[in-house]
N, C-alpha and C positions, 0 to 999 in steps of 0.2 A: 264939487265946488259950486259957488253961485251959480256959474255958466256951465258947469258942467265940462267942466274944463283939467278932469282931473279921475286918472285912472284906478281903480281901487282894485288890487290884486287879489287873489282868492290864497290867499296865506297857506291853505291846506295843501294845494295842489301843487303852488311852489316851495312844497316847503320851507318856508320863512315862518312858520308860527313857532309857537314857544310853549308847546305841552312836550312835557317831559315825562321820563318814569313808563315806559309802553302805553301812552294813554293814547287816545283817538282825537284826531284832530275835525274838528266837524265846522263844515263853512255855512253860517246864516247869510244869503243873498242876499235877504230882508232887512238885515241891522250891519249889514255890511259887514262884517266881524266871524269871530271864529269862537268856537266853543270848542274845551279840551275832555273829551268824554274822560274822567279816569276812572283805572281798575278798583275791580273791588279786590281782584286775585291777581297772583298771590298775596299783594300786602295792599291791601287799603289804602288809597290814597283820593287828597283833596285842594284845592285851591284855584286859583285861576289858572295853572299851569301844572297841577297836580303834584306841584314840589313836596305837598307836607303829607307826611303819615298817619295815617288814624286807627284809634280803636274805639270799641264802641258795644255794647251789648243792644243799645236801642238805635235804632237805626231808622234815618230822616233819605224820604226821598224827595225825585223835585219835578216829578212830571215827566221826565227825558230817563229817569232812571231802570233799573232792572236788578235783578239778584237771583241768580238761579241755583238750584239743591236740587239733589237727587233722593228719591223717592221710592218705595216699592209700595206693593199691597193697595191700591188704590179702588180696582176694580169693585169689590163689593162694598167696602164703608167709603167714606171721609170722614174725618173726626177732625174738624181744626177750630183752632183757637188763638187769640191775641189780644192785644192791646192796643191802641188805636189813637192816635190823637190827628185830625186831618187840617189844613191851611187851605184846604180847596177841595169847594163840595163837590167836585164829579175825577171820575179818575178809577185804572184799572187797578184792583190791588192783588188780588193772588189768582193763578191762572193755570190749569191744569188742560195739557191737548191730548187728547186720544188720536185712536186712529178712528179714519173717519169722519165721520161729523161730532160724537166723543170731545166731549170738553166739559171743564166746570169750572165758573169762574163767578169770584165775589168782585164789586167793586161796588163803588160811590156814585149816586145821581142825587142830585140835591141838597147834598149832604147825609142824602138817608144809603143803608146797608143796602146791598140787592145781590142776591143769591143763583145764580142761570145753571141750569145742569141740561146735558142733552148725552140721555144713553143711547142713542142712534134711531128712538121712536119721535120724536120731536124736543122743542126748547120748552125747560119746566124755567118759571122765575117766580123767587119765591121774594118780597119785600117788604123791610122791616121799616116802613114812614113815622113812627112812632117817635121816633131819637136818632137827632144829629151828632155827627160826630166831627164834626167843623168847634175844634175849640177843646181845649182839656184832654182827660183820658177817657176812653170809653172801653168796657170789654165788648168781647166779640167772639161767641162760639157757634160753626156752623156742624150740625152731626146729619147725616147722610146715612140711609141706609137700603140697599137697593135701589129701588126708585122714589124714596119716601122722602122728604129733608125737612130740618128745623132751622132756621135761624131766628139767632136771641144776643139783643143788644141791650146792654145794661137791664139785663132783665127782663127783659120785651120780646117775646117770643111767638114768629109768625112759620107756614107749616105750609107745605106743598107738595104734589108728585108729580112725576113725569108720565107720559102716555106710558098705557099698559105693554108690555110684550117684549121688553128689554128691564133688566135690573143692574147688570155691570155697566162700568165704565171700562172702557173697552181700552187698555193702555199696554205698553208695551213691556220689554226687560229695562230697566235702568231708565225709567219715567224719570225726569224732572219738572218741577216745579217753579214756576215762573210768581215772585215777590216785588210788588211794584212798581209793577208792567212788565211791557219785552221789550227787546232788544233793539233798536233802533238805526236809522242809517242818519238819519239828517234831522237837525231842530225841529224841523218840518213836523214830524210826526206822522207821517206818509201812515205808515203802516197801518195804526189804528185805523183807517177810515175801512180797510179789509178784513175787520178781527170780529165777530161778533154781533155780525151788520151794522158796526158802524155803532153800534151802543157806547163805548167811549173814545174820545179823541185826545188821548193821553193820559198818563199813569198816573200814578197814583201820588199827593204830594200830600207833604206830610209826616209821623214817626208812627215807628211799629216796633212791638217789643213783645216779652213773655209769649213766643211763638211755637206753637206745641201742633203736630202735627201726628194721627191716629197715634197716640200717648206717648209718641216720641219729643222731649224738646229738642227745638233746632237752635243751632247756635248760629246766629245772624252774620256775624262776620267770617271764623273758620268753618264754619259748615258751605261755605256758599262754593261752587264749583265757574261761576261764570259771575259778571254784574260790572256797572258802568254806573260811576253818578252815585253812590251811596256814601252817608258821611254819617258822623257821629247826629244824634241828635240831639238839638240847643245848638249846633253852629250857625 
């Protein structure tokens, strides 16, 4: 209130909010208010309270979002591919953790693509400045091969390796795959500032479609095993 004269309760904690459907109730201290994370599993859902059902082949995130699949064969290719249209030039968009130091992860700074792979000899980053993907559809194929990788954006194709003396990605039985960022506790976005040294501070916003992974296509909504925040995209 003006004077400060006026107690704002944390809705989550007293349970008094209003997300329905298993969805996650998340308190912004900041906007004083409560955010309703919803599932993406079993059944997709979305709204302010996550009352409505969705489907969707192409699929919009919003920065707080996530979507996880399961994955094999990682270790010696990567082969992926997408479709791309982003609302916001920086953000994590598809995230692979090994064990170890073991990761490979695409995301957005400036609107340009950037490529990071670490087979446990140091971080290779491979970056396509060429074409933004803030606006419209963009493709997007990254091919990986041992320690060698390519990424090519509409076209645009830029080439890197990692230090000598590892060639796998070092991951485990039943690897999944992190779409859109990870998984979150709080609006905040705590987490990011520990991921990657802090290279990005929130996921990825924006749609992502025709998603093909070492010449598998995944199906964005029934393939996803985890996710929070994903809705049809054009909502």
């Amino acid at each position: 209130g003006a004077r400060c004269d006026v107690v704002v309760a944390d809705e989550c904690a007293a349970g008094t909010d209003g997300c329905h459907n298993t969805s996650r109730c998340v308190y912004d201290s900041a906007a004083l208010d409560y955010e309703c994370f919803c599932p993406l599993v079993p059944v997709p859902r979305a709204g302010r309270f996550c009352e409505s059902v969705v489907s969707f082949s192409a699929a919009q995130f919003r920065g707080s979002s996530f979507a996880e699949y399961p994955f094999r064969n990682f270790a010696k290719k990567t082969d992926v591919s997408f479709n791309v249209s982003a609302t916001a030039a920086d953000g994590l968009v598809f995230y692979i953790k090994g064990k170890a130091k073991d990761f490979l992860s695409v995301g957005l700074r400036n609107g340009n693509v950037e490529l990071m792979f670490d087979l446990g000899a140091g971080t290779a980053t491979v970056s396509n400045k060429g074409v933004s993907v803030v606006g419209g559809w963009h493709h997007v194929t990254i091919s990986r091969s041992s320690e060698s990788a390519t990424l090519t954006v509409d076209g645009v194709s830029a080439s890197g390796s990692s230090k000598s003396g590892a060639t796998g990605l070092n991951v485990g039985r039943g690897t999944h795959f992190q779409l859109g960022g990870i998984k979150v506790a709080s609006t905040s976005l705590t987490e990011y500032g520990a991921l990657l040294g802090g290279a990005y501070q929130q996921g990825f916003a924006g749609c992502i479609a025709d998603l093909t992974v070492n010449g598998v296509d995944v199906n964005l909504q029934s393939g996803a095993r985890d996710g929070a925040n994903v809705d049809r995209c054009g909502n």
